[in-house]
C-alpha positions as CSV (number, residue, x, y, z in Angstrom):
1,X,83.1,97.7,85.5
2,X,86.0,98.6,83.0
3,X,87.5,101.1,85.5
4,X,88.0,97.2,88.3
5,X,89.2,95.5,85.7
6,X,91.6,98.3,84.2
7,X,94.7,98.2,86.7
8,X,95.4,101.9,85.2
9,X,92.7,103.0,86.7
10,X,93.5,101.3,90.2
11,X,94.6,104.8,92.5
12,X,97.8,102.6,93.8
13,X,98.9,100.2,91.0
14,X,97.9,102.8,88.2
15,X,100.6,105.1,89.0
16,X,103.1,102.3,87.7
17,X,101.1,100.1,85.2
18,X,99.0,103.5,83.9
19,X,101.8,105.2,83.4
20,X,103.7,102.2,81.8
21,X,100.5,101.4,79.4
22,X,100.6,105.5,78.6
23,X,104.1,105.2,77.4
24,X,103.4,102.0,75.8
25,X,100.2,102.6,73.9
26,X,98.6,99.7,75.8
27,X,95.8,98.5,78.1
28,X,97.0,96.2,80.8
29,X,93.9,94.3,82.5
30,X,92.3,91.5,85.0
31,X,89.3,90.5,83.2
32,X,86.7,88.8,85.2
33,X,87.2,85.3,85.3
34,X,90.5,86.4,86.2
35,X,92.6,86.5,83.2
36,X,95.4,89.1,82.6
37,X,95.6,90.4,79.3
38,X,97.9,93.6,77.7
39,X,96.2,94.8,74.5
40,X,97.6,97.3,72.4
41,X,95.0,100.6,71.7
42,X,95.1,101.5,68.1
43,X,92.6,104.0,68.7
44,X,94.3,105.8,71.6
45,X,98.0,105.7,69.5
46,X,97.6,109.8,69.7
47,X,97.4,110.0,73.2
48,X,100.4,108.2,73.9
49,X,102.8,109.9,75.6
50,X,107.1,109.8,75.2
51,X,108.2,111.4,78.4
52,X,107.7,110.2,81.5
53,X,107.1,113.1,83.4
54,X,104.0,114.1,81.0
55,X,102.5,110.4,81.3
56,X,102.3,110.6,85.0
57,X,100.8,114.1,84.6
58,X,98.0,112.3,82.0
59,X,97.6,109.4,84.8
60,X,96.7,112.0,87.5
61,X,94.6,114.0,85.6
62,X,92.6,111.0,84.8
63,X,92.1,109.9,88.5
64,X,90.8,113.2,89.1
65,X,88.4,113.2,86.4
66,X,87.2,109.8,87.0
67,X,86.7,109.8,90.8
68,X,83.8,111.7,91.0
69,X,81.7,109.9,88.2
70,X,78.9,107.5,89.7
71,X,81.2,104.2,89.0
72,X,84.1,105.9,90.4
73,X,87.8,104.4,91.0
74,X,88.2,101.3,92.8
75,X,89.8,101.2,95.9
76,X,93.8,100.8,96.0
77,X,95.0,97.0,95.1
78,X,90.9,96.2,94.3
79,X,91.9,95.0,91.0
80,X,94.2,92.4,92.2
81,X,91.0,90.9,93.8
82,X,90.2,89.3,90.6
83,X,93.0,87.1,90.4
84,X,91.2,85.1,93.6
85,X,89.0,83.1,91.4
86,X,88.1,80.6,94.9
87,X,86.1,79.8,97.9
88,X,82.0,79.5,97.9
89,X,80.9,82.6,100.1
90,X,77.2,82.7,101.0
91,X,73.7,80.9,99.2
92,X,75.5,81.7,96.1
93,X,78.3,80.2,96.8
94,X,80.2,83.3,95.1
95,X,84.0,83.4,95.1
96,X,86.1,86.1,96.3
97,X,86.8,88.2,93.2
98,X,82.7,87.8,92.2
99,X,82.3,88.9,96.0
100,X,84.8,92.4,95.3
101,X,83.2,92.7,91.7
102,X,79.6,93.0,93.5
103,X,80.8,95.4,95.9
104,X,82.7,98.1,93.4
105,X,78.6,97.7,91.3
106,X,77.3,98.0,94.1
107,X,79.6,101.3,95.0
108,X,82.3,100.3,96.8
109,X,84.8,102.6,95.4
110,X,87.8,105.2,96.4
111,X,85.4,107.4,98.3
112,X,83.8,104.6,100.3
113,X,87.7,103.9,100.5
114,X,88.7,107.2,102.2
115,X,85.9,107.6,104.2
116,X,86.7,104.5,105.8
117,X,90.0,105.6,106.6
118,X,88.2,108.0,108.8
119,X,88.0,105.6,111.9
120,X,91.4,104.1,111.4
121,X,93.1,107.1,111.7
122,X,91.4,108.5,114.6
123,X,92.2,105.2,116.0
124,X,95.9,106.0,115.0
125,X,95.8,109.1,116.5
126,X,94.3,108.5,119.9
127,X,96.9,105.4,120.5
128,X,99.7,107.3,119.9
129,X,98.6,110.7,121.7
130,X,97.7,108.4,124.7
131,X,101.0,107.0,124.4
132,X,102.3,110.3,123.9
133,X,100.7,111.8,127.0
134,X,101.6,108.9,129.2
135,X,106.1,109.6,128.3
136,X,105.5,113.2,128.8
137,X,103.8,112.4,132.4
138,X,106.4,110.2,133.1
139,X,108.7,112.8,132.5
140,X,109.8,112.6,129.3
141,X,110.1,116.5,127.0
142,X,107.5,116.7,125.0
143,X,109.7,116.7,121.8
144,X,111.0,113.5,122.6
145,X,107.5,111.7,123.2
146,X,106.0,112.3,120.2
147,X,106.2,108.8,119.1
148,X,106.4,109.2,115.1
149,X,107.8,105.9,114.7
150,X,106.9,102.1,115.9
151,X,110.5,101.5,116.4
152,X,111.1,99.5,119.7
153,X,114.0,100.9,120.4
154,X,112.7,104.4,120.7
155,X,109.2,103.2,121.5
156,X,108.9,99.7,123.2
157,X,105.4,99.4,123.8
158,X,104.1,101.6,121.5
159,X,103.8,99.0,118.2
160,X,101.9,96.2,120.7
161,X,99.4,99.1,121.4
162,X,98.6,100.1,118.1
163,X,98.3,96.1,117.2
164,X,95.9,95.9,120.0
165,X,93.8,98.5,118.8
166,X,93.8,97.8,115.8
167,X,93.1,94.0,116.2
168,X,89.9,95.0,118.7
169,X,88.8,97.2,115.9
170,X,89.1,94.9,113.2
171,X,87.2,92.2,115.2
172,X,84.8,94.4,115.3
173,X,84.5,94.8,112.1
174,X,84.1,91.5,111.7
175,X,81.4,90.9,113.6
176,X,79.6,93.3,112.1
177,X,80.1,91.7,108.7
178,X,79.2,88.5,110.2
179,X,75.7,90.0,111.9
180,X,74.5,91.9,108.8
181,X,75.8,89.4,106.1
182,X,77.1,92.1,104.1
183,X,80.6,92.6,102.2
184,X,79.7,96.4,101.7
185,X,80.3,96.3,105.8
186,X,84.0,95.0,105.3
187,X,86.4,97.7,106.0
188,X,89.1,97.4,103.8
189,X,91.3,100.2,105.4
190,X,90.9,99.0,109.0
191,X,91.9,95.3,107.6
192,X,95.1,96.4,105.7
193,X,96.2,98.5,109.0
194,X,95.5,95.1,111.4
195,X,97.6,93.0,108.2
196,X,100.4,95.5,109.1
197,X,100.6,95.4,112.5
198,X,100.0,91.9,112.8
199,X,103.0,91.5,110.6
200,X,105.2,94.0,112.6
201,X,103.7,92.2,116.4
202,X,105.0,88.6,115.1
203,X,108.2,90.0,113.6
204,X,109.1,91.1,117.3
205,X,107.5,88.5,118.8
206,X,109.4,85.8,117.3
207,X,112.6,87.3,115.8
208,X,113.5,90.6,117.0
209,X,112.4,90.2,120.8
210,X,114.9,86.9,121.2
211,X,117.4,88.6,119.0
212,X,117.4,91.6,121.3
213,X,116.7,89.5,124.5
214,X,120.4,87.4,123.4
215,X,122.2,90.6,122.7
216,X,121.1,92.1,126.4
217,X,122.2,88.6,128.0
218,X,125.5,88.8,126.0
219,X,126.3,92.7,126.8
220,X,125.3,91.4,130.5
221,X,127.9,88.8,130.0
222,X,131.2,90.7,128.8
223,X,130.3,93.2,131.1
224,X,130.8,91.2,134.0
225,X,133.7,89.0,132.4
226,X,135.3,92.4,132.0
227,X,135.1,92.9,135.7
228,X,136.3,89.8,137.0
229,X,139.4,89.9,134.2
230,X,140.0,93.3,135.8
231,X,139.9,92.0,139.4
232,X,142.4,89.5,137.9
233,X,144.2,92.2,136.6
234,X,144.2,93.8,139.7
235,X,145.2,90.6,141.6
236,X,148.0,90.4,139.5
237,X,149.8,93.8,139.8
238,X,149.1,93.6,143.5
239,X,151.3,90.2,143.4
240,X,153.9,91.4,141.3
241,X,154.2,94.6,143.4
242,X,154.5,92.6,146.5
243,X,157.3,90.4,144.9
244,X,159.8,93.3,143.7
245,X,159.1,94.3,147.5
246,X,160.0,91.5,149.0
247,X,162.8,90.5,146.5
């Protein structure tokens, strides 16, 4: 369990506290009952490293020989699970970091990790190649529909899409968690990708769509004051033309 509680040994966190502890000569941990604690290795002194470059090259090399053992690496951001020392889950009442620390014994690790990613990125794919197909039938070059980014400017239905998926997808997750009463059914990729687009839906929904909504309605605005001050323009010239005429 050394390898949950280690964050140098977390695949996303350990590129930054790994590499620090490998430059430092320490051992930066989340114990179990949550506790963080940075020890000093005596015995490792001769593996610590004084360039930067070489510790990152140590930290990798170390994923790699690590991820296939039968423990394996945790998932990315795992570790911070132990910090969550509440709630009373199930008959045993367990809380959420004893719930994580049963599923990385159990084998929940980076594989399970990445071969959960499977799904979400087909999902990925098929929203936006649907979206894809749908500009270029509509006329749009095919260079241009390639919708690479979520940004509503370019793409203006495309981000609700993939928070509609992704939210379906998630629920069912869910109730499939729920039905077999398992946490080794939970998929953490598909939940981090509905966290994301749930944050980028109510970002629009409650600050960028009026924002952009009020800067339409003001453009509309100046554009026709700007008309009716030309017609007064206009108006203006005619009259003073007509009085050097007439006078």
């Amino acid at each position: 369990m050394h390898r949950l509680y280690s964050l140098g040994h977390d695949p996303l966190l350990g590129l930054v506290v790994g590499v620090s502890d490998i430059l430092t000569g320490r051992m930066t941990t989340i114990d179990k009952n949550g506790k963080i604690a940075v020890q000093v290795i005596e015995r490792y002194a001769h593996l610590q490293k004084t360039d930067v470059v070489q510790a990152l090259v140590t930290q990798l090399m170390h994923f790699f020989s690590d991820v296939t053992t039968p423990a394996g690496l945790p998932a990315p951001g795992m570790a911070l699970f132990n910090l969550m020392q509440f709630g009373s889950i199930g008959n045993e009442k367990a809380t959420i970091a004893e719930i994580v620390q049963g599923m990385y014994w159990q084998g929940y690790d980076f594989v399970q990790f990445c071969s959960q990613s499977i799904p979400v990125a087909v999902c990925e794919i098929l929203v936006r190649f649907a979206y894809a197909f749908r500009k270029v039938k509509g006329g749009t070059p095919v260079k241009d529909a390639i919708p690479l980014s979520t940004n509503r400017e370019k793409n203006p239905k495309l981000g609700t899409m993939l928070f509609t998926a992704h939210s379906i997808a998630t629920a069912a997750n869910a109730g499939i968690v729920a039905f077999t009463k398992t946490p080794m059914a939970v998929s953490y990729p598909q939940w981090i990708a509905f966290a994301k687009y749930s944050y980028q839906q109510l970002r629009w929904v409650f600050i960028e769509k009026p924002a952009a909504r009020d800067r339409y309605v003001r453009t509309a605005i100046d554009e026709q004051l700007r008309d009716v001050y030309g017609d007064i323009d206009e108006l203006f010239e005619e009259v003073a033309a007509a009085s050097i005429v007439l006078g």
